[in-house]
NUDO-61487 format. One line per 5 residues: for each residue x, y, z of N, C-alpha, C. Coordinates in steps of 0.05 Angstrom, whole numbers, plus 5000, padded with zeros to 4 digits. Layout:
REM residues N
X/Y/Z/X/Y/Z/X/Y/Z; ...
***
This chain:
REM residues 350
9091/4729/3568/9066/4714/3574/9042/4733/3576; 9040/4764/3588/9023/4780/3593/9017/4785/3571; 9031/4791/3549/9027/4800/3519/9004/4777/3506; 9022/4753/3505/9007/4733/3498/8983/4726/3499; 8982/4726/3530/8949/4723/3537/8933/4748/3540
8934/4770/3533/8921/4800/3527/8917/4789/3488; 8923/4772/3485/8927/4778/3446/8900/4754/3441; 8903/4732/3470/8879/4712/3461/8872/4720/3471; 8869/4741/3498/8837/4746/3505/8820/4767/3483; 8845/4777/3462/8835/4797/3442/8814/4782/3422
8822/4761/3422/8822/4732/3407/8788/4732/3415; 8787/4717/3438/8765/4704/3437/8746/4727/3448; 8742/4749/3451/8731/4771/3451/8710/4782/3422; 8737/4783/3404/8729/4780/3377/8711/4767/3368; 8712/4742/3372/8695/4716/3364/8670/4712/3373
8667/4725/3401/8641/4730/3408/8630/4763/3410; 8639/4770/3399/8629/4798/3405/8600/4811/3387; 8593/4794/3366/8577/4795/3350/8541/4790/3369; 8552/4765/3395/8520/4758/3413/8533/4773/3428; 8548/4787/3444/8555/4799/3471/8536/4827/3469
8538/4836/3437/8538/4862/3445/8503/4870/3425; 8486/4836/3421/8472/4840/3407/8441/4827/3427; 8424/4839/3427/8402/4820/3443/8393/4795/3435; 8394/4794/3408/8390/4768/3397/8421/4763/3368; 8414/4737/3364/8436/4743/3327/8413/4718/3323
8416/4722/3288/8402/4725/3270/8421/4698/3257; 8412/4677/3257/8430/4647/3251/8416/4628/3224; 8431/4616/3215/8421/4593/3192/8424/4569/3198; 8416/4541/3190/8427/4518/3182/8402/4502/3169; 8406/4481/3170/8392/4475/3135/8372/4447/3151
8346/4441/3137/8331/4421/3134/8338/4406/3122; 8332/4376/3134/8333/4349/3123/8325/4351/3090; 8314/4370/3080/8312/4368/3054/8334/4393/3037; 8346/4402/3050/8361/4423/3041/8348/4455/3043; 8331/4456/3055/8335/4484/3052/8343/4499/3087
8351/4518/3066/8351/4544/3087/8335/4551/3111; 8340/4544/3137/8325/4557/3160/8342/4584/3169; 8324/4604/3172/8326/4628/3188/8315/4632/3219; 8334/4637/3235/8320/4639/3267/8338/4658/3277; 8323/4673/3308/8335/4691/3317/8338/4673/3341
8364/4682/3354/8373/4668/3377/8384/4680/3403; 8372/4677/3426/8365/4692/3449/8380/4673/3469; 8405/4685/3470/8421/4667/3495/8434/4695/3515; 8424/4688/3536/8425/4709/3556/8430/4703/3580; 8430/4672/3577/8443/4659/3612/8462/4629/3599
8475/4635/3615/8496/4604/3618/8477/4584/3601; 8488/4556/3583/8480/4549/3568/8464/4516/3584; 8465/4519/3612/8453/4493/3622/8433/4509/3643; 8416/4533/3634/8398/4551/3643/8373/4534/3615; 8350/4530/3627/8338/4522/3606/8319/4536/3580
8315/4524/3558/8322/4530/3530/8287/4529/3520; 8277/4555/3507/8256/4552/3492/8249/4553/3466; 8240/4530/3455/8243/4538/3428/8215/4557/3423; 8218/4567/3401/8192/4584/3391/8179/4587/3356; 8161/4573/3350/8153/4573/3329/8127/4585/3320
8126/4610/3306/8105/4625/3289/8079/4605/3283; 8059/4628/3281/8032/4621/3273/8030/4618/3234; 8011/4618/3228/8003/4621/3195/8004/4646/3190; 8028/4648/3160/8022/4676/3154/8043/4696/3167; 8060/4680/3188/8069/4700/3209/8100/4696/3194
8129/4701/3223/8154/4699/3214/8163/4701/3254; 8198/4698/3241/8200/4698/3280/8194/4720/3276; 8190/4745/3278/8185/4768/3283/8155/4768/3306; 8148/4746/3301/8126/4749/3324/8137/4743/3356; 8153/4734/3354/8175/4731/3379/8189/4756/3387
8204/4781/3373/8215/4797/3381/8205/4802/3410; 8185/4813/3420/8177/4827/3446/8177/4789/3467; 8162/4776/3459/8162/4752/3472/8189/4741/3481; 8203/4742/3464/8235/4723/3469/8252/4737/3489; 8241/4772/3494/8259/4774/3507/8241/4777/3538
8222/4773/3542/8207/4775/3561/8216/4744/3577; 8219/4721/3565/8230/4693/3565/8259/4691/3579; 8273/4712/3564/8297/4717/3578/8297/4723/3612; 8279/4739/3613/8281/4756/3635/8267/4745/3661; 8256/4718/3644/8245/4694/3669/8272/4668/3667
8296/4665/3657/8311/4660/3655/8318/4636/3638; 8305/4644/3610/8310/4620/3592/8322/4623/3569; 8336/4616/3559/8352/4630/3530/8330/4616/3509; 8326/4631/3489/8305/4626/3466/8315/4624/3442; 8296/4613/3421/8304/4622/3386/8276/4618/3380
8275/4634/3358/8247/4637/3347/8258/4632/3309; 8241/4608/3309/8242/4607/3277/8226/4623/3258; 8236/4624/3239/8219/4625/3213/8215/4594/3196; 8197/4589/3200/8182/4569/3195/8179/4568/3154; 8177/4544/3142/8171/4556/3114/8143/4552/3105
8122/4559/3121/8099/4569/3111/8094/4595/3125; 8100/4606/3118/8088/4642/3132/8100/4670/3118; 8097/4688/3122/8097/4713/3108/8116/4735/3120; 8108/4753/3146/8119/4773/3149/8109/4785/3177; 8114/4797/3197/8098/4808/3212/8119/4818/3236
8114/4840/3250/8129/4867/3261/8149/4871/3247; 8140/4880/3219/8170/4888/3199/8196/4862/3203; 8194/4843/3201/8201/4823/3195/8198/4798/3177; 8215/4801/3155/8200/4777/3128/8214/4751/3142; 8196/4733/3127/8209/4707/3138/8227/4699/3114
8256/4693/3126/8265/4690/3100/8268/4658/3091; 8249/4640/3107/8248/4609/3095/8235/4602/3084; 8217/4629/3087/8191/4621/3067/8203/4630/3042; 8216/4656/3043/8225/4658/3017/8240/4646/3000; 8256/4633/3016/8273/4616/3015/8262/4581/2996
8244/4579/3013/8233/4550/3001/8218/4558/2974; 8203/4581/2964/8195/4587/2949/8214/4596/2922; 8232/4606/2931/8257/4601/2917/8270/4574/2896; 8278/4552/2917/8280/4525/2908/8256/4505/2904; 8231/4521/2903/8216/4503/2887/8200/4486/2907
8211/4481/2942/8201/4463/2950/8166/4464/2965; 8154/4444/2979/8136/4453/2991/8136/4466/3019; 8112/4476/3016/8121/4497/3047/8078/4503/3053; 8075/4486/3053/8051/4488/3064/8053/4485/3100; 8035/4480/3110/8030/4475/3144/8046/4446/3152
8035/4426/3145/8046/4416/3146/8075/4399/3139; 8089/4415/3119/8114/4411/3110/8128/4424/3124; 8120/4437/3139/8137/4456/3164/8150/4444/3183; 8133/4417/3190/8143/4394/3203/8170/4395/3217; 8189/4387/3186/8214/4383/3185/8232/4403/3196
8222/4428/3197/8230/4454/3203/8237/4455/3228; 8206/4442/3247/8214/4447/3275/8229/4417/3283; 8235/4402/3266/8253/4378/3279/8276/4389/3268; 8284/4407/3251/8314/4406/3255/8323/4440/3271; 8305/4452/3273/8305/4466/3297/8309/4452/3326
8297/4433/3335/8300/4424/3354/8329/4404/3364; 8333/4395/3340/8363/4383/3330/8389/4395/3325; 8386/4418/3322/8401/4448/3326/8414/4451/3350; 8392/4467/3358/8390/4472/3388/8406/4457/3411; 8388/4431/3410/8412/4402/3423/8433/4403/3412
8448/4403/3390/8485/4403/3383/8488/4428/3382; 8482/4451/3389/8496/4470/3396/8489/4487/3426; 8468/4486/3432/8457/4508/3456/8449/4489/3480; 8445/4472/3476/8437/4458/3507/8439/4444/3521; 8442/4454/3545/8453/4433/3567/8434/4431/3588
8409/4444/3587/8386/4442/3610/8367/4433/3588; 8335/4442/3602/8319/4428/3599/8312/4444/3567; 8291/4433/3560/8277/4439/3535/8246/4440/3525; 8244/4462/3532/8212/4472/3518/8211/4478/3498; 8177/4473/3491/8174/4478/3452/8153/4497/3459
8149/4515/3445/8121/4535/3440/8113/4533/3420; 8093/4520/3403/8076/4542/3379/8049/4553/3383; 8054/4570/3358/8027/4583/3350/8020/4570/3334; 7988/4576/3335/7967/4568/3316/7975/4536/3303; 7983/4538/3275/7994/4508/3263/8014/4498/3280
8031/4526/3280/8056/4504/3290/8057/4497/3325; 8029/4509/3331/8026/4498/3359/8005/4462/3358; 7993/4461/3336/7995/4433/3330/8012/4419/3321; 8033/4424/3308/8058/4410/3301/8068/4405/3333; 8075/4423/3351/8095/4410/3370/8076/4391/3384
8051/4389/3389/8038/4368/3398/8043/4344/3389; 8040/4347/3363/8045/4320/3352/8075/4314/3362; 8101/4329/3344/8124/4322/3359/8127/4307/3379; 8117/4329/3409/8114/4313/3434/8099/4287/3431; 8085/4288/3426/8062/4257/3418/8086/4242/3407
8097/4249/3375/8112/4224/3370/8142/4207/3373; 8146/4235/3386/8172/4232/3408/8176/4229/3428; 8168/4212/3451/8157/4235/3474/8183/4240/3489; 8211/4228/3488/8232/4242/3493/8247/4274/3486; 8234/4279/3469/8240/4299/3456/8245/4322/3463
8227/4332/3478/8228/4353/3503/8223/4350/3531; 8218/4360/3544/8208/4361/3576/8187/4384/3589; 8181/4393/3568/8150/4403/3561/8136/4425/3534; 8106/4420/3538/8106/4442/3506/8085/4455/3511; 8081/4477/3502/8059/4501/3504/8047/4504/3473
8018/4498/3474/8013/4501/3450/7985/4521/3451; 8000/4545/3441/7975/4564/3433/7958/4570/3411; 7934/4564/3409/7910/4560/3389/7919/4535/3372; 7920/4515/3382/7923/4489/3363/7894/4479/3352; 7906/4459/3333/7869/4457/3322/7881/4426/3304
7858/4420/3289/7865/4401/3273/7860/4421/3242; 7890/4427/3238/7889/4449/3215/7885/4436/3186; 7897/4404/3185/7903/4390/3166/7880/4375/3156; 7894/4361/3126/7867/4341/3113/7859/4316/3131; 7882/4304/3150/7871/4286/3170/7858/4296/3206
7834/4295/3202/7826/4324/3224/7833/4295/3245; 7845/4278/3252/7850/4270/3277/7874/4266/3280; 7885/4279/3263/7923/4265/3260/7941/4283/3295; 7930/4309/3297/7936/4312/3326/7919/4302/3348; 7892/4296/3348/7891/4272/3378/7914/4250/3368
7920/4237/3355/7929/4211/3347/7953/4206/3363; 7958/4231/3360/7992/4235/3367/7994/4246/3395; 7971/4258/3405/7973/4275/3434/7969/4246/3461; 7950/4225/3442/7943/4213/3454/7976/4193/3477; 7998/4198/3463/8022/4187/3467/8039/4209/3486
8028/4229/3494/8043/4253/3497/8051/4246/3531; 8083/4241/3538/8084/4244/3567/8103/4258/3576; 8095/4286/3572/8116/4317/3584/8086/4322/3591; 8098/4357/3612/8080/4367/3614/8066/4383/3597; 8043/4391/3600/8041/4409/3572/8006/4428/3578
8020/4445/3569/8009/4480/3571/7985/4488/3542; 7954/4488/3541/7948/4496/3515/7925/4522/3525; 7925/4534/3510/7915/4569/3516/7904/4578/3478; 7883/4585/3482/7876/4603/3462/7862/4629/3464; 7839/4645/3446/7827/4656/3446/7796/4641/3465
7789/4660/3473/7761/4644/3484/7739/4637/3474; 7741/4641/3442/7713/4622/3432/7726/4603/3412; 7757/4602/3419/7775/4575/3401/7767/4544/3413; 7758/4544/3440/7764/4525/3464/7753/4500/3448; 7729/4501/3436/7721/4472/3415/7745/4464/3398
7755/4481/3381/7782/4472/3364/7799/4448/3377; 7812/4461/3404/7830/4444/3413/7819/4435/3442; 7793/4423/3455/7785/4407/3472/7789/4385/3468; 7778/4364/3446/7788/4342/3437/7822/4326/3437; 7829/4352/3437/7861/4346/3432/7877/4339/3458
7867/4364/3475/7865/4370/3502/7854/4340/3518; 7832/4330/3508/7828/4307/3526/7836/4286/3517; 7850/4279/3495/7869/4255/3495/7892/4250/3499; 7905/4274/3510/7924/4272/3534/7920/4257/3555; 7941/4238/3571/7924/4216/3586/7949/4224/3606
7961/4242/3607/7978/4246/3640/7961/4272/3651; 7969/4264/3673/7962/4288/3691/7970/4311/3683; 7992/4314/3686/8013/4346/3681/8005/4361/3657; 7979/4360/3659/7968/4382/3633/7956/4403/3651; 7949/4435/3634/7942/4455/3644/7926/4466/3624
7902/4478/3616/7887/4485/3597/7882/4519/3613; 7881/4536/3597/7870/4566/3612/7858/4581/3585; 7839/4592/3589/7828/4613/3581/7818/4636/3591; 7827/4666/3576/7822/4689/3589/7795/4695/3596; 7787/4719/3617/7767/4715/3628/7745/4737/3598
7759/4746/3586/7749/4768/3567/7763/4750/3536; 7758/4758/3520/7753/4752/3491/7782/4740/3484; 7807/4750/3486/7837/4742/3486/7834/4743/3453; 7859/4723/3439/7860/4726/3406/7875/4698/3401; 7881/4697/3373/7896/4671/3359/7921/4671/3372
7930/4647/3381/7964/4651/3367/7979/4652/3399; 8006/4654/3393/8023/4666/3411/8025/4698/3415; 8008/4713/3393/8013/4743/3395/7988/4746/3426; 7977/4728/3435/7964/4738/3460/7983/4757/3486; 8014/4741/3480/8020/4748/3497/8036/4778/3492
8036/4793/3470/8045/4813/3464/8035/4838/3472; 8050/4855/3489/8036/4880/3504/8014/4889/3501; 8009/4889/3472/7979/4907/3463/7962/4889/3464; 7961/4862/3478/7935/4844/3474/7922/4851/3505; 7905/4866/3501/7887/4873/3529/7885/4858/3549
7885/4820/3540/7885/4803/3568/7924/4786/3572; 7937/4807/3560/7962/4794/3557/7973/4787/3585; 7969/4802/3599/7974/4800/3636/7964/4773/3646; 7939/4767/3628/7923/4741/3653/7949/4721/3632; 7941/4715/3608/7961/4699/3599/7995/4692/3608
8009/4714/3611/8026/4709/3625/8032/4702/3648; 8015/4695/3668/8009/4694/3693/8017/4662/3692; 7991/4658/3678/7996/4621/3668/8007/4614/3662; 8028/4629/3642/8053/4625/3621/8070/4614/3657; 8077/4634/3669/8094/4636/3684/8084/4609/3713
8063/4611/3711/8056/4585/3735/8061/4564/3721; 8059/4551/3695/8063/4532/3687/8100/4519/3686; 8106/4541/3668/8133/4542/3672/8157/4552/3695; 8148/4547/3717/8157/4558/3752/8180/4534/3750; 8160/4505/3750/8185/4486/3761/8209/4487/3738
8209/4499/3719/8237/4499/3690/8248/4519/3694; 8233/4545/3712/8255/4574/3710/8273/4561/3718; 8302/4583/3711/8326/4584/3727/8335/4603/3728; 8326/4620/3750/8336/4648/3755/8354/4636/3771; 8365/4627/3782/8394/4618/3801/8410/4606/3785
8432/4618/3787/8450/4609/3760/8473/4582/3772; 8472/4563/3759/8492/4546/3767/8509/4553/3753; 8540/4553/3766/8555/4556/3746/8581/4530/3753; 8579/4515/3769/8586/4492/3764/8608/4482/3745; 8625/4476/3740/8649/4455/3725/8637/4433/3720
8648/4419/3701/8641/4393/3703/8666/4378/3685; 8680/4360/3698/8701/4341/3689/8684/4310/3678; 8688/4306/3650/8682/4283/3641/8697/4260/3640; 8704/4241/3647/8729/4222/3653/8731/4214/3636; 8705/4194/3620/8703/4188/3597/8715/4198/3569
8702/4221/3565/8712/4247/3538/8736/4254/3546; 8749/4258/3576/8767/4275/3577/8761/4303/3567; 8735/4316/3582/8730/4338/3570/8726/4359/3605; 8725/4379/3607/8721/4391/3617/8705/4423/3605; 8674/4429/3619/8667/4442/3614/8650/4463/3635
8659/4495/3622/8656/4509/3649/8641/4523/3634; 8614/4526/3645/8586/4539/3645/8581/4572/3641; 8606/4584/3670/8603/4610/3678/8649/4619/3676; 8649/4628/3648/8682/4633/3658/8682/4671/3654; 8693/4684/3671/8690/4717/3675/8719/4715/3666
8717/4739/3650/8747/4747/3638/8747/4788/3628; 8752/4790/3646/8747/4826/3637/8720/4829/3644; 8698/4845/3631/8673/4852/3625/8651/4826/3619; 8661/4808/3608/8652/4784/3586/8647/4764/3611; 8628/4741/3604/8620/4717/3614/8623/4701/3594
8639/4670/3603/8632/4655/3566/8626/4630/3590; 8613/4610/3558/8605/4571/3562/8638/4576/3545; 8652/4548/3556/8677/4548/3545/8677/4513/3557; 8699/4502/3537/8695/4475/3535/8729/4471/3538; 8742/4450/3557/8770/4446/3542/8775/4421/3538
8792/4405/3517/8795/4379/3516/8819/4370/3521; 8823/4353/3542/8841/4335/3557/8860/4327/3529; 8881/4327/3531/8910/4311/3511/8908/4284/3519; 8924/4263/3506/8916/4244/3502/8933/4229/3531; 8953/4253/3537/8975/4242/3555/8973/4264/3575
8974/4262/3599/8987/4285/3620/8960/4298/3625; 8971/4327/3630/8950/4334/3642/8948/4371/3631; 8944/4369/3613/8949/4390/3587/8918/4395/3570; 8911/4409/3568/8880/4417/3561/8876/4436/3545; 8866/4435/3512/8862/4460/3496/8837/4469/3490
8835/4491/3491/8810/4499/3495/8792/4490/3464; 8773/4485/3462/8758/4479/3434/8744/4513/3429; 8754/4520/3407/8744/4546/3408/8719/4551/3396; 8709/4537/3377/8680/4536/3369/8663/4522/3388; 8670/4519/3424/8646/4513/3440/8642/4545/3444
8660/4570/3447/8650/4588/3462/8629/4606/3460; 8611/4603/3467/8582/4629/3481/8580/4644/3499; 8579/4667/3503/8575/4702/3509/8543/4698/3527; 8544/4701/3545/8524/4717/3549/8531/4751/3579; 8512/4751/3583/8518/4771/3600/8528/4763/3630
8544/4792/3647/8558/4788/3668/8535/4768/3686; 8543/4762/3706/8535/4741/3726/8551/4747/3756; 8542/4734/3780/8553/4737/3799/8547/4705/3810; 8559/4690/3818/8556/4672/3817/8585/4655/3839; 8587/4640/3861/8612/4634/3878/8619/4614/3857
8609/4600/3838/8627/4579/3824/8634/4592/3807; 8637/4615/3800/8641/4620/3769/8669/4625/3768; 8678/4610/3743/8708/4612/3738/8711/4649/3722; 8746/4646/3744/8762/4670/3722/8782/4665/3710; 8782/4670/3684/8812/4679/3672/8826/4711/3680
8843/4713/3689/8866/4722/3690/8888/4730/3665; 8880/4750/3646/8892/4757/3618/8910/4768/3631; 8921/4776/3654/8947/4779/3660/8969/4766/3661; 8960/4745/3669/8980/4724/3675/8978/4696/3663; 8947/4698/3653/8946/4677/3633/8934/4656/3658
8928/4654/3681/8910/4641/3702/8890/4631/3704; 8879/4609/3694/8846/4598/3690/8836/4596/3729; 8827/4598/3736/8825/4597/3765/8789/4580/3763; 8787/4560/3777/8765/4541/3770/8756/4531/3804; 8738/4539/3816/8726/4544/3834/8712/4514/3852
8692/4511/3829/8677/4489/3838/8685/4473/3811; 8696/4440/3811/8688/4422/3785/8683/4400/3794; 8657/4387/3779/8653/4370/3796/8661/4343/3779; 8671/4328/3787/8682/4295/3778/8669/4278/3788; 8660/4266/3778/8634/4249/3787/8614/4251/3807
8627/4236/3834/8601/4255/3856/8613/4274/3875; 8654/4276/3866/8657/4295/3883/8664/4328/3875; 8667/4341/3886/8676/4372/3870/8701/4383/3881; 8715/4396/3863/8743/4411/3869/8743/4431/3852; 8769/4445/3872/8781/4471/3874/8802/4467/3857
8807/4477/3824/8831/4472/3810/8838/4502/3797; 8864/4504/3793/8874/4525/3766/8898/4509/3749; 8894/4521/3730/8905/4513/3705/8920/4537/3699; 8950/4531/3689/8966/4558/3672/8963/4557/3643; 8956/4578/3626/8963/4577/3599/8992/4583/3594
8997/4560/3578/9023/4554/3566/9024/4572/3536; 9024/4556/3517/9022/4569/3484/8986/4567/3470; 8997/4585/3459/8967/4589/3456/8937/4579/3463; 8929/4564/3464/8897/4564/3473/8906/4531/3492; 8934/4520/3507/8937/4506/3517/8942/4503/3544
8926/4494/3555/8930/4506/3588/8934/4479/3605; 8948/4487/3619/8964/4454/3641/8958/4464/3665; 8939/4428/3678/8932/4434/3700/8955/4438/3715; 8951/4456/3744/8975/4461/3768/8962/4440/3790; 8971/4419/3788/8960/4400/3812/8970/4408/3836
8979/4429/3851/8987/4440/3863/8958/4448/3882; 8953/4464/3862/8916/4467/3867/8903/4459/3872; 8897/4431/3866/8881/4416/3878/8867/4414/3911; 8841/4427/3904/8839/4418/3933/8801/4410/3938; 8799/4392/3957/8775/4377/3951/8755/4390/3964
***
């Protein structure tokens, strides 16, 4: 059995070792029209820590995110930054969807980008998230998520839009859409942009808006907030008051038993060096549980009283806190044959 379970902890070590040992990875999957999206992806806390998306200005690529995404991290939110398919290149970073769409012929103007950040956002939800969800853009694509939020308003649970404007041939098509908008929501530019997006700004009709401008000149875009922008400090200040109530520097690491799915999923599981999101699915009979191995995600160590351990010695899932509806328990599970582990109701304790 020690052999065994030293061979799958070799196992699922392997499988993630590519984000464990990388600050970001570098991911694909495809638009409603078929093409190719490129994004970098910044998971650095348990996967129900909440989630920012991040989308480039005109001209730009994710590469305008490098310094930003991980600054995001470190206020406790896991990130991805697209490449969008209208834009170019920037901190030695090509965008490869632009190249990409130019490739197959399709359009990739400002507004055809659209689609980009809805299946970015549709991504994200079936693979990375279990907390809340913020959107950021720059410049265009900081009028794209307005609209979004405007025409979804489920969609997220708030959006930051830096230097938005009416970029397009219908110069009201973002009031139209803001006018519907009910998240909270964050807009910041340069300080002689403020006419561009005031209009936009005031047909927002909830409270939970925040508008700021630096006290000195600032610039386009999301690159305000990049080290070398002289008022990058006041901007982040705001960045960070706005987004206070979504941090999650306190890590839940919590169980959760689904009765329904017959699923069980643990947030925070420590095994050696490694932290994983790990998912297992209930058998149809008894009380026998295999792990689904394409749920698992890496991020870094944690300290945390709920966080589950595995035990590659003995093959021991040891599960701390799980919570089943409104109550929580103390369980462990033995691994049997390979990735199949049977609860020890022995354990149980409430």
């Amino acid at each position: 059995m020690k052999i065994q379970s030293i061979i799958i902890l070799s196992v699922l070590i392997l499988m993630i070792s590519k984000v464990a040992n990388a600050t970001f990875e570098t991911i694909k999957f495809t638009a409603k029209d078929g093409l190719e999206i490129t994004a970098d992806i910044y998971i650095t806390h348990p996967l129900n820590a909440p989630f920012i998306l991040l989308f480039h200005q005109a001209g730009y690529s994710r590469g305008e995110y490098r310094e930003i995404a991980l600054q995001f991290n470190k206020l406790g939110f896991n990130a991805m930054a697209l490449d969008q398919r209208s834009g170019n290149a920037i901190n030695d970073v090509a965008n490869q969807t632009a190249q990409q769409a130019r490739v197959q012929n399709l359009p990739h103007q400002h507004l055809d980008a659209l689609i980009d950040l809805e299946a970015a956002i549709a991504y994200v939800k079936k693979n990375y998230l279990k907390g809340k969800l913020i959107i950021l853009g720059s410049s265009y694509s900081a009028s794209l998520v307005l609209k979004i939020a405007g025409d979804t308003p489920d969609i997220a649970d708030a959006v930051l839009a830096f230097s938005p404007g009416e970029y397009f041939s219908n110069k009201m098509l973002i009031q139209q859409s803001a006018v519907n908008i009910k998240i909270p929501t964050f807009i910041t530019s340069a300080k002689s942009e403020q006419a561009d997006w005031q209009p936009i700004f005031n047909a927002i009709t909830i409270s939970q808006k925040v508008s700021f401008l630096p006290t000195t000149a600032g610039r386009h875009g999301a690159s305000v907030l990049w080290d070398k922008t002289p008022e990058h400090l006041e901007y982040w200040d705001a960045v960070k008051s706005f987004l206070k109530p979504f941090s999650n520097l306190s890590v839940n690491c919590i169980a959760s038993y689904f009765t329904n799915e017959k699923k069980l999923e643990m947030p925070c599981v420590k095994t050696g060096n490694n932290s994983f999101d790990i998912e297992l699915k209930q058998q149809d009979t008894g009380f026998s549980f295999n792990l689904i191995t394409d749920s698992i995600k890496s991020f870094p160590q944690i300290i945390d009283q709920c966080q589950a351990l595995y035990n590659a010695e003995n093959g021991r899932l040891i599960i701390p806190c799980v919570a089943v509806e409104n109550e929580q328990f103390y369980v462990e599970l033995q691994q049997q044959i390979g990735f199949l582990f049977d609860l020890d109701l022995g354990s149980i304790k409430k």
